[in-house]
C-alpha positions, -999 to 999 in steps of 0.1 A, spaced: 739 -254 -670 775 -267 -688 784 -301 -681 818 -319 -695 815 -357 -703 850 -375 -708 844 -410 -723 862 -446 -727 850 -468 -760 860 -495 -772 889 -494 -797 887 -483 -829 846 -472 -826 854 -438 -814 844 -423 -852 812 -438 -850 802 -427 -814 814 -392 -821 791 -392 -850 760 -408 -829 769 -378 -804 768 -351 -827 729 -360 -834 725 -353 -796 705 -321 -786 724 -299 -759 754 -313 -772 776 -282 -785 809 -300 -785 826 -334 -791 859 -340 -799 883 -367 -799 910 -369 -771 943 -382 -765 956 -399 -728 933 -413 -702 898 -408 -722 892 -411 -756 865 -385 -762 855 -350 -749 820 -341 -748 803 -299 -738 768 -304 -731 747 -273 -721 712 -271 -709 686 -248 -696 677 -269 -663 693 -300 -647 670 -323 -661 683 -315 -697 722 -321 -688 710 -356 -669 688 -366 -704 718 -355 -726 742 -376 -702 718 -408 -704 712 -411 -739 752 -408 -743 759 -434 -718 738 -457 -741 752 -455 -775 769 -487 -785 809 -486 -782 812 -464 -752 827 -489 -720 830 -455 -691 822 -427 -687 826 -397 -663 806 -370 -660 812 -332 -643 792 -305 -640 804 -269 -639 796 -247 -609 797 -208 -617 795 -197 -582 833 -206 -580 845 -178 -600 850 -200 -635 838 -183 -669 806 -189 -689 809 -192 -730 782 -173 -753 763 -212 -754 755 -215 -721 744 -174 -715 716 -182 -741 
């Protein structure tokens, strides 16, 4: 499972919610953005359950104001990275 979380924080805490991110299991990617959000997150996971725990604990950490969650389907033709074919 590969799910892509794009986040909104509060100004000026994006540095210390990548780096609260980073500690994350299933987390293989987080990077700061420029436009609409202010941070890209790749989570990967072996069942559902592990992309939904991954989502949750990021949606907590203190700073973040939205987020927005999507969740890649394979069955559409799209490509899978070396992480998720674990």
């Amino acid at each position: 499972m590969l799910a892509y979380i794009l986040l909104n924080c509060i100004p000026g805490n994006e540095k210390d919610v990548i780096l609260e991110i980073k500690k994350l299991p299933k987390v293989v990617e987080v990077n700061g953005i420029m436009g609409k959000y202010d941070i890209f997150v790749k989570v990967v996971g072996e069942i559902p359950g592990d992309i939904d725990f991954a989502t949750a604990k990021i949606r907590s950490i203190k700073g973040i104001t939205h987020s927005c969650t999507m969740t890649a389907l394979y069955f559409q033709g799209g490509t899978i990275d070396a992480e998720v074919k674990k």
